[in-house]
N, C-alpha and C positions, 0 to 999 in steps of 0.2 A: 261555652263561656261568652257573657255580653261583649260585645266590643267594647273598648276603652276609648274614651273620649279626652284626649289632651291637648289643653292651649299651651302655643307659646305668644309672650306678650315681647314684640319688638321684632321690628323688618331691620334693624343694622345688621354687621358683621357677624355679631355674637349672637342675635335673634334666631338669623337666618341659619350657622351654621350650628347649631342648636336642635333647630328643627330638626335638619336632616339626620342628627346624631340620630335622635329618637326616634326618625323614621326607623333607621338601622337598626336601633335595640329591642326598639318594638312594634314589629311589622304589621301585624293584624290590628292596632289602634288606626281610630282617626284621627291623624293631628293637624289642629286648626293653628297659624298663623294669625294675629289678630294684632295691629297697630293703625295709628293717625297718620303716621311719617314715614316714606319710604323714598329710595333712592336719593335725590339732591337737600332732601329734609332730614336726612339723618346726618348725627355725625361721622358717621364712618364713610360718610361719601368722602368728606373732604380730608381723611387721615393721609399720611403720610405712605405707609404702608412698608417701610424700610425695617427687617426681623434685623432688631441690633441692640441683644440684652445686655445690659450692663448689673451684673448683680450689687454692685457699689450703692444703687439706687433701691435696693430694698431690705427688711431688716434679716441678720444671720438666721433666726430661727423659722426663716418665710423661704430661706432656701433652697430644703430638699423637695415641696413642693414645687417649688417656680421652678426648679431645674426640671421636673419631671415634665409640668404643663409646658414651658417652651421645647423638650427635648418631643412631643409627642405633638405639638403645631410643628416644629420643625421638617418632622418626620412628612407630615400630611401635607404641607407648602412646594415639600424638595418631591415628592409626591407625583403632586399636580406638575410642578414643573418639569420632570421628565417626562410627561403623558402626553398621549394627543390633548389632551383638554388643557393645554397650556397658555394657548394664544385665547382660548375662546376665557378661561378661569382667567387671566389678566395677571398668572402666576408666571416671574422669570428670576433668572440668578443675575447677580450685580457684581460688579466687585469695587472694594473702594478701598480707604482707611478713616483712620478715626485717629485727629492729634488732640493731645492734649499738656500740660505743664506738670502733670503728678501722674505717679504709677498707676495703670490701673491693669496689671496682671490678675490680680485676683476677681476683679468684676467683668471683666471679661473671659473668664477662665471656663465658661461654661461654649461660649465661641470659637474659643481654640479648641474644644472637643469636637464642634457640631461643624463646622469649616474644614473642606479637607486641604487648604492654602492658608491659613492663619499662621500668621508671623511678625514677630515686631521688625520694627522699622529702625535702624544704625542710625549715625548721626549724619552722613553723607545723604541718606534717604531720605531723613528728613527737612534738609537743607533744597532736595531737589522737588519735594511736595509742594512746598511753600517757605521762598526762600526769603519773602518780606516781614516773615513772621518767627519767632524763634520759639516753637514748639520744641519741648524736652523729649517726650513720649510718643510715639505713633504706633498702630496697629494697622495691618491690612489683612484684608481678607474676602471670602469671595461671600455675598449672603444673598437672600430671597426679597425679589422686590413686588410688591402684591397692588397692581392699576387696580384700585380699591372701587369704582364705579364697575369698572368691566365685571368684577369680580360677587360685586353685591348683584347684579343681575342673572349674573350663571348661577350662584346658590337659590335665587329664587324660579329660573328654571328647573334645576334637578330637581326643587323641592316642588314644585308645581308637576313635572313630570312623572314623581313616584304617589302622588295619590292624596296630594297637600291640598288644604284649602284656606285661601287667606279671607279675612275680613278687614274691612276698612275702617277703622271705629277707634274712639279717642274712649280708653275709659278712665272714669274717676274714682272707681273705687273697685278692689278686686272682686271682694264682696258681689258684683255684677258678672261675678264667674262659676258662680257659688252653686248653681244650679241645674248647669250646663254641662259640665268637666269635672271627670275623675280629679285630675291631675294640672295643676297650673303652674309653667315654667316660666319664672319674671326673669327679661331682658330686657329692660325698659331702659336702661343705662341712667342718667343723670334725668332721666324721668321719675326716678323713684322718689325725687324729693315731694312731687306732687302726689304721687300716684303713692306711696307708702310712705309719707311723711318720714322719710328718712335725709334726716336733715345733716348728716354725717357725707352724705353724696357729693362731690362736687371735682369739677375738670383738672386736670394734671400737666396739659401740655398748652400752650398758645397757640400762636399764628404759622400758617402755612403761606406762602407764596410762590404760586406755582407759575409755571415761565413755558412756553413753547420753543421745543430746541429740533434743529433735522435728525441730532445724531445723540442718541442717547446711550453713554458709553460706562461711565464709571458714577461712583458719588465720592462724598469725601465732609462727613459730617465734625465740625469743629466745635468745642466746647459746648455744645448740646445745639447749633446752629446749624442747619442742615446746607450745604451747597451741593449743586450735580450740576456736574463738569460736560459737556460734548465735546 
């Protein structure tokens, strides 16, 4: 049988660990890596990286899936984090809470599965979290925090280390793949508006601002407003 020839387009997060899926599913292919942007040029350098699903944020019938996809990133995150490849993957466990003014048992209901400490917060608790603020609701629990630089570097190790080949190349049109590859796997992320005039694309979260602390201990994210505490 020929070899199979398969690009993936995009060096992010979802690019990179994409690859290596396909390296896994299908070993005897070559799979080429092929983007413009990698590392401090992608977005996923600069994501947040805190696993904290709120299903209130997405619609009911999108459910059984997204429970399945984060129950099976969860799996693979808690993973790496027990592994030796912990410190090197930039994968560790956190623990925090999350206040808020309205119930949110049910969008968080998939955390209280996946968290073996997941538990709400009394009113005494919450007074002791944040006593200038008079949050109704609170939730703690312990979750996965992903140093999203460290991490985009070890995925493109492994994937360089099992037999991966990247290219450096901006393309405009897929069309310019057409020749080459069985198979073409698009991660381009909010490049598709370009690259497949998929004008439906566009960013969901704002601004990060990130701070140097000695002691890195808890987080404690408030109405979608992220703080970490030392």
């Amino acid at each position: 049988m020929a070899t199979r020839h398969i690009a993936v387009i995009g060096a992010g997060a979802v690019g990179l660990s994409t690859a290596l899926c396909v390296q896994q599913a299908v070993p005897n292919a070559k799979i080429t890596l092929i983007s413009d942007k990698f590392d401090e040029d992608t977005t996923s350098w600069g994501a947040g990286g805190l696993f904290r699903l709120d299903l209130d944020h997405h619609p009911k019938e999108e459910h059984g899936k997204i429970r399945q996809w984060a129950t099976d990133s969860w799996n693979r995150y808690s993973f790496l984090a027990h592994s030796d490849q912990a410190k090197k993957s930039g994968m560790f466990f956190v623990a925090g809470t999350v206040l808020y003014n309205v119930p949110k048992d049910a969008g968080y209901s998939l955390m209280s599965e996946l968290s073996y400490d997941f538990h709400k917060l009394d009113g005494t608790q919450l007074k002791e979290m944040n006593p200038n603020v008079s949050h109704k609701y609170g939730y703690g629990f312990t979750s996965l925090l992903t140093h999203t630089e460290t991490y985009l570097r070890w995925l493109l190790r492994q994937f360089l280390s099992q037999g991966g080949s990247v290219q450096c190349r901006k393309l405009t049109s897929l069309t310019q793949l057409e020749d080459g590859f069985d198979v073409v796997v698009n991660c381009c992320g909010l490049q598709a508006v370009e690259l497949c005039q998929d004008k439906s694309m566009f960013p969901i979260m704002g601004h990060l601002i990130k701070v140097t602390l000695n002691i890195y201990q808890t987080c404690q994210p408030v109405r979608n407003c992220v703080s970490k505490h030392a």
